[in-house]
C-alpha positions, 0 to 999 in steps of 0.5 A: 500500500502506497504512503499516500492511502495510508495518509488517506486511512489516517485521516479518514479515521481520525476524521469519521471518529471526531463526526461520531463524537466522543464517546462514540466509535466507528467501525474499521469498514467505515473508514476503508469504504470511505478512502475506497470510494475516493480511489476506486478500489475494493474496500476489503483490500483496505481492511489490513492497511486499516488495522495497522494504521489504528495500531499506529495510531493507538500507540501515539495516543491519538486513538483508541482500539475497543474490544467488545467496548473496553479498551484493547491492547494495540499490541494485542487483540483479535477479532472484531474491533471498534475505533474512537478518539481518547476521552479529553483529560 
């Protein structure tokens, strides 16, 4: 995956997560259809790139991964998950 998608996923997430609010979450689908849709490709092959931007983003602290609602290990979770902003402090 080219840097420019992965910048694009980046924003798309932080983006769909700050539209939903706080407290809220959005799927990871959410954010692959979004940047597929502006570059005509298949959202499913965005699904990895997805993940390992949330990961990312989770370890700077600008994201938060949920695991059946709880917050997840960034290092350390499987299955279905859910992306949020941090709550404020």
């Amino acid at each position: 995956m080219s840097t420019s998608v992965e910048s694009d996923l980046e924003a798309a997430i932080l983006r769909l997560a700050a539209a939903r609010g706080t407290g809220k979450s959005i799927s990871p689908e959410d954010a692959a259809k979004d940047v597929a849709a502006s570059r005509d490709l298949d959202w499913h092959t965005l699904l990895q790139p997805v993940r390992r931007t949330a990961i990312r983003l989770a370890r700077e602290g600008r994201l938060v991964i949920l695991r059946k609602g709880k917050p997840a290990d960034p290092d350390d979770f499987k299955g279905v998950y859910r992306l949020t902003l941090p709550m404020p402090e």
